[in-house]
C-alpha positions as CSV (number, residue, x, y, z in Angstrom):
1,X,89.5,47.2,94.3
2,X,91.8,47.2,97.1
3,X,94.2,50.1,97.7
4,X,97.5,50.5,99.8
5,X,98.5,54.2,100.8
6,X,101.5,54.4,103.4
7,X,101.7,57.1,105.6
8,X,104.6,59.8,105.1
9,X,104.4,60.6,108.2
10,X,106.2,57.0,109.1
11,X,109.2,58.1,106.7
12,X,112.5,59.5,107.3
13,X,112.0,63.3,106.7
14,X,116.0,63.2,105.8
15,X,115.1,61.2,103.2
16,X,111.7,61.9,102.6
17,X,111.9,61.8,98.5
18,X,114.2,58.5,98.5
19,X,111.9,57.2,100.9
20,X,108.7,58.1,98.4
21,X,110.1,56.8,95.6
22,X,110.9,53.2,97.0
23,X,107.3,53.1,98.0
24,X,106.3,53.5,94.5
25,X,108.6,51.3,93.1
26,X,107.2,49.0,96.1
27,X,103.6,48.9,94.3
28,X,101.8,51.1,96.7
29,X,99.1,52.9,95.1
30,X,98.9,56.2,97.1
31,X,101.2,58.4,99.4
32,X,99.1,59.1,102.2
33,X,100.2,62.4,103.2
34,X,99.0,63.3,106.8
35,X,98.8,67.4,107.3
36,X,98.5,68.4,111.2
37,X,97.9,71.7,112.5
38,X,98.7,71.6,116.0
39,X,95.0,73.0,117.0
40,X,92.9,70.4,115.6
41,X,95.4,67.7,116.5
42,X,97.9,68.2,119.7
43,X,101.3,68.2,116.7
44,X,102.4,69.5,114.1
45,X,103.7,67.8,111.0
46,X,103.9,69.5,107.5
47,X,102.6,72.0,105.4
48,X,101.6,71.9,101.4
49,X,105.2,73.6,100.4
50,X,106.8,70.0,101.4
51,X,104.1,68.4,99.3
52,X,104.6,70.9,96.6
53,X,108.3,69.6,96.8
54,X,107.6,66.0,96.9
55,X,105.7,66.2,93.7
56,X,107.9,67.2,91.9
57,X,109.8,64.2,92.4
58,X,106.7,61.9,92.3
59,X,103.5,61.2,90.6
60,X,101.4,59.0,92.7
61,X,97.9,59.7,93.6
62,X,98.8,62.3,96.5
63,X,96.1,61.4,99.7
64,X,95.9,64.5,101.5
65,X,94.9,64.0,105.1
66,X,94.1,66.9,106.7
67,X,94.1,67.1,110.2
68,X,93.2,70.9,110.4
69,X,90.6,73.2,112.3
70,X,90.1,75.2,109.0
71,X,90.4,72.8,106.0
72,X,88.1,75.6,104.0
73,X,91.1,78.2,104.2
74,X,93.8,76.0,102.8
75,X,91.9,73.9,100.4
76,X,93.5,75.8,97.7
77,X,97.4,75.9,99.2
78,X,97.0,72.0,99.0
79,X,95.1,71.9,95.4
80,X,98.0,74.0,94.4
81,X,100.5,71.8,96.1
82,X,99.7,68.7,93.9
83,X,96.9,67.2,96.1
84,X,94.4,64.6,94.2
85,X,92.0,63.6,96.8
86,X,91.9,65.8,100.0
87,X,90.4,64.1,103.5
88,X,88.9,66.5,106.2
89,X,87.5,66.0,109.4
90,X,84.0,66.2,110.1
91,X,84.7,67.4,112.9
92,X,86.3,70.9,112.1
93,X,85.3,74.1,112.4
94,X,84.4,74.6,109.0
95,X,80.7,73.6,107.5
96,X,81.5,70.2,105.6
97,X,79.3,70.9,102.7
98,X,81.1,74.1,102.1
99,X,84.2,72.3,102.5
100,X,83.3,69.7,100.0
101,X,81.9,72.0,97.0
102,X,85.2,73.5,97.7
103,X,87.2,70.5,96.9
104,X,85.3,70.0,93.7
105,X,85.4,73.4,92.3
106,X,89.4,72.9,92.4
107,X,89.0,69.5,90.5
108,X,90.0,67.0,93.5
109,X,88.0,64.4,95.1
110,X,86.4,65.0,98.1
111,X,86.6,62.6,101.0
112,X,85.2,63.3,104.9
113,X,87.5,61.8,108.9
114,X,86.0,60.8,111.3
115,X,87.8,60.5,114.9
116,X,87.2,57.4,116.7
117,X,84.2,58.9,119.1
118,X,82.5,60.3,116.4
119,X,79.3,58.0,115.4
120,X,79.2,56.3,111.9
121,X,75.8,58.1,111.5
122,X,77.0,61.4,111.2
123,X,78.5,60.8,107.7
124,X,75.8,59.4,106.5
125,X,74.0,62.9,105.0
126,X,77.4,63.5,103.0
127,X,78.1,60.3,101.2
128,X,76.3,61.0,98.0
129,X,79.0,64.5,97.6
130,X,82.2,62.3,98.5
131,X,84.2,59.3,96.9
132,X,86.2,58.4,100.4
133,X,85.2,58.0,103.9
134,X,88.3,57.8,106.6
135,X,87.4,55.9,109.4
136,X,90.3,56.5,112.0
137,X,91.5,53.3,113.6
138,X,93.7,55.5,116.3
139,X,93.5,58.8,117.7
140,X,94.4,61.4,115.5
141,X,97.2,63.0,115.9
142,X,100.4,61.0,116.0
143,X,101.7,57.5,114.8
144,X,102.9,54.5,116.0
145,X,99.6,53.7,118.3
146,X,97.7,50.3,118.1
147,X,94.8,49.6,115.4
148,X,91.3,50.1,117.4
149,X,89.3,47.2,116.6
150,X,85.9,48.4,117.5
151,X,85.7,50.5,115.2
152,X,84.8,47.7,113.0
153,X,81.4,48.4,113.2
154,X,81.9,51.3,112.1
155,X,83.1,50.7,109.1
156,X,80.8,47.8,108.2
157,X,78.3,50.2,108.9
158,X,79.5,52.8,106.4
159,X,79.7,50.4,103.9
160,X,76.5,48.6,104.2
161,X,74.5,51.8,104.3
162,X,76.4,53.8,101.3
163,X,75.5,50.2,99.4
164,X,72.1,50.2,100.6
165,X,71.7,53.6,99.0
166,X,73.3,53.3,95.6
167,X,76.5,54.6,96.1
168,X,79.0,51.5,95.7
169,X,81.4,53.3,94.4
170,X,82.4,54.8,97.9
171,X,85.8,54.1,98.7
172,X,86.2,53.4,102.6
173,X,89.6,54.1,104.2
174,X,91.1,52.9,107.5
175,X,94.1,54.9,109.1
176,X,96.0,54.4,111.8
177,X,97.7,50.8,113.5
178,X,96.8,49.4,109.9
179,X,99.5,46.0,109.5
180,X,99.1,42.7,107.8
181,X,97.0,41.6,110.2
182,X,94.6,44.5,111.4
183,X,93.9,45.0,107.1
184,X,92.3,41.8,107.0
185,X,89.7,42.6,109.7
186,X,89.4,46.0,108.2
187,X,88.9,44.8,105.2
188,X,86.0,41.8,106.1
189,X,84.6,45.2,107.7
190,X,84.2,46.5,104.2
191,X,87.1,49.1,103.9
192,X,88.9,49.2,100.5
193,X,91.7,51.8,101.1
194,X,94.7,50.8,104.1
C-alpha cells in the first residue's frame, strides 16, 4: 500500500498547526517530521517540544526523521514527544542495532537513512529489525533540491533483496525532490512511502 508523508519542514512555521491540519484533511497519511541537528546535517530545524506541541493538535501517524549524530540519546525525548515510527541514519555515531532495540523497547517502529553515497548493501544486515528503509533522494540537510534519480537502483535493490529474504512487509521510503513525477519512478523502483 502506497503512502504519502509531506515534509513539515516545507510548511509555514507561522502556521505550522493550520498548515498540519489541512494536510490531514488533504488525505495524507503521515506528517513527515524532519529533526536536524546542525552536526550531522549543516542546519538546524526543530526539536521534539514542537512535535510535542503539534500533537496535541493532530493525530496522524508522526514520521520522525532524524537527522542527528546521536539518535540513541534522544530516542526517548521523541517517543515522549508523540513520535510513532522514528527514522535514523545509518550513518551516525551511534551503533544501529543499539539504536533500533531502543526504538522497540519505547513501542515505535524502527526504520534506518541512508544518505545518497552510502551503498544499498549496508542496510542489508538490519532489515529483518526494521519496518522502513529511507532511501534519500537529495542530500540531507535542507529542502527545495532536485530528486536524484540514480538512486533508483538503490531502491530497487532494497526492495528486491528484503523480498528475496522473506521480509515483504518492509516499507521503503523516498525523501527528498519527491513530486508527481519523480514518485512514479520511485515507485516502479519499489518504494511504497513518498
Amino acid at each position: 500500500m502506497k503512502k504519502i508523508s509531506p515534509s513539515i519542514l516545507s510548511a509555514d512555521f507561522a502556521r505550522l498547526g493550520e498548515e498540519c491540519a489541512a494536510m490531514e484533511k488533504a488525505g495524507a497519511d503521515e506528517l513527515h517530521i524532519d529533526v536536524m541537528d546542525g552536526h550531522f546535517v549543516p542546519n538546524i530545524s526543530y526539536g521534539a517540544p514542537i512535535m510535542k506541541s503539534l500533537r496535541k493538535v493532530n493525530k496522524m501517524y508522526f514520521d520522525t526523521h532524524l537527522m542527528i549524530s546521536e539518535p540513541l540519546r534522544y530516542a526517548e525525548d521523541f517517543a515522549r514527544g508523540g513520535a510513532d515510527r522514528i527514522t535514523f541514519h545509518l550513518e551516525c555515531d551511534d551503533d544501529p542495532m543499539a539504536v533500533i532495540e531502543k526504538i522497540r523497547s519505547l513501542g515505535l517502529s524502527p526504520a534506518i537513512a541512508l544518505k545518497p553515497k552510502t551503498p544499498a548493501e549496508a542496510v542489508f544486515p538490519y532489515i529483518p529489525y526494521l519496518d522502513m528503509v529511507l532511501v534519500m533522494t537529495v542530500e540531507p540537510g535542507f529542502g527545495g533540491q532536485s530528486f536524484m534519480e540514480d538512486m533508483m537502483p538503490k531502491v530497487r535493490a532494497i526492495r528486491d533483496y528484503a523480498d528475496k529474504n522473506g521480509f515483504t512487509a518492509l516499507s521503503v521510503q523516498v525523501d527528498g525532490g519527491v513530486d508527481k513525477n519523480t514518485a512514479v519512478l520511485a515507485a516502479k523502483a519499489g518504494a511504497d512511502n513518498f
